[in-house]
N, C-alpha and C positions, 0 to 999 in steps of 0.2 A: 504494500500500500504506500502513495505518494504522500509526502508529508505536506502537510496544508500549505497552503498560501495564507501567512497569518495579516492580519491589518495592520497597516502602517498608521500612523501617529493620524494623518487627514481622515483616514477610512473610517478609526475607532472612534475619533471624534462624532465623525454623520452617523454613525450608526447608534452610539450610544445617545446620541443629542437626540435623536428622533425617539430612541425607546422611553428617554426618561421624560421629555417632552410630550410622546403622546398619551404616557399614562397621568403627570399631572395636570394636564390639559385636559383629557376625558372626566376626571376625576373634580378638577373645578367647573368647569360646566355642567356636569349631573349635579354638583350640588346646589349649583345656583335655578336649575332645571325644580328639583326637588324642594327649594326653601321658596322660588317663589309661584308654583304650580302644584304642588304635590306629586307628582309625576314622574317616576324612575324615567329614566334615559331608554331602557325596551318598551314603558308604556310610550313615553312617544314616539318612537320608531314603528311601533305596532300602525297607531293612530295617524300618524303623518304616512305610511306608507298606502292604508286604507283610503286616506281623504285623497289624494290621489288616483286610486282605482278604479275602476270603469264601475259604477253605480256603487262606488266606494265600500264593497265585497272585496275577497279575496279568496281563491281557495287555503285551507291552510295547508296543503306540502310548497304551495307557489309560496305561501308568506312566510312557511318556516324556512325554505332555501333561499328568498330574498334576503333574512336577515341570517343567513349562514347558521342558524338552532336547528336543530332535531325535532323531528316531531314533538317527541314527547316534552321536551322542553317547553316550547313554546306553548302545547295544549293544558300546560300547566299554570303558566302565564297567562293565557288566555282566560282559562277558569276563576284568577285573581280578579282580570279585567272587567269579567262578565257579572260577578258580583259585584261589584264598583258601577254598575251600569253605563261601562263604558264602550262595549262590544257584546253581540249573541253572537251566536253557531247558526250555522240554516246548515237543513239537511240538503244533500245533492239530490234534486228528484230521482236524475239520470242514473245513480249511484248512491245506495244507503252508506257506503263502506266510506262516503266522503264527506264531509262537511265544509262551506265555507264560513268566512270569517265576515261580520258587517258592519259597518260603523254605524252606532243609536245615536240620535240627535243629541242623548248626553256627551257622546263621546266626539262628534262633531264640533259643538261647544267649546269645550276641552282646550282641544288643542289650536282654534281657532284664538280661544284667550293664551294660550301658552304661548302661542310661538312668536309675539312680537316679544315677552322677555328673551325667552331661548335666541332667537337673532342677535337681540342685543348685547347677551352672554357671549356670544361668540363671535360676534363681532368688538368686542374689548379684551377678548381673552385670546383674539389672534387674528382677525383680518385688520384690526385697526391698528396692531403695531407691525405690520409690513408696509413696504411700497410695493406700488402697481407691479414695477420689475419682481420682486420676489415674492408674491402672489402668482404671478404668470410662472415663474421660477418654480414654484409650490406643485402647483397644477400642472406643468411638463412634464416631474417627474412623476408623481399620482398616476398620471395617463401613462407612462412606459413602463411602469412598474405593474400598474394594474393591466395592462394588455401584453404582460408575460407571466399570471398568471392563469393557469385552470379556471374555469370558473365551476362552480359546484357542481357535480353530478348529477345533480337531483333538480339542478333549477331549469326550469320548464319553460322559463324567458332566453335560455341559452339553446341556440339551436348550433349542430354540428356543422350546419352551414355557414352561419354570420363569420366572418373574420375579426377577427381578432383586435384589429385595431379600432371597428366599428362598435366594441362592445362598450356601453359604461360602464361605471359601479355600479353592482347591484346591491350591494347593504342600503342598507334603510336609513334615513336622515344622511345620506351621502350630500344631498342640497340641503339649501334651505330659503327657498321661496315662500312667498306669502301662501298660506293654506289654499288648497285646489290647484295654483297656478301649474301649468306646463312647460316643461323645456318646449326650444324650438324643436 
């Protein structure tokens, strides 16, 4: 076996600045997510990815591989949700063995009040301390990084056909557009 290519002093630098960056950075925005929404960071991933969705349903294997969980995972979290009145289940007509996931007008509500704080959480906790250049800098690599990754097996918006450079994120709160809006 070849002996590694170990990182040099630049390497260690980027790689350590992003791991230890993306966790306190994930970690200050869920809090501020939570202290001024009540909303863990998978509740609204859940909900922002829903209010997006075509009659803002989702099936959930599509929703559990959108945000990279496990079924069970997520139908766990869902059940949290669904007490909360923030989401039900609908049965598959076509299909008993499936359920989708739909957003209740409480849970519309929600995140339609959450997400001008959550914007503005993250927009002071990291687009407002870059410039335009390393923002666009930000976003080059996201895009070459993420379009040399796999995308999940199981996600059902990834077809063997699309290329690879045409795909985007598909995790959930990857944006963060006003509630409803659409990319172009």
């Amino acid at each position: 076996m070849a002996a590694p290519e170990w990182l040099d002093e630049g390497e260690f630098r980027a790689w350590i600045g992003y791991r230890r960056m993306r966790l306190l950075l994930d970690a200050e925005i869920a809090r501020d997510l939570m202290r001024t929404s009540s909303l863990s960071m998978p509740d609204y991933d859940v909900l922002s990815v829903l209010m997006d969705a075509p009659g803002q349903r989702q099936p959930l294997t599509a929703l559990a591989a959108r945000m990279l969980w496990s079924k069970s995972r997520l139908s766990r979290h869902i059940s949290r949700m669904e007490a909360r009145g923030l989401v039900v289940r609908e049965e598959d007509a076509a299909d008993a063995r499936r359920c989708g996931i739909v957003l209740t007008e409480k849970g519309r509500q929600t995140i339609i009040e959450a997400a001008p704080d959550h914007v503005e959480s993250v927009r002071r906790h990291f687009i407002d301390l870059l410039t335009k250049d390393q923002l666009r800098m930000v976003g080059d690599v996201a895009e070459t990084i993420l379009n040399r990754l796999p995308a999940p097996a199981d996600d059902p918006e990834t077809s063997a056909s699309e290329e690879t450079s045409a795909r985007e994120p598909k995790r959930a709160g990857a944006t963060l557009r006003a509630p409803g809006a659409r990319s172009a």
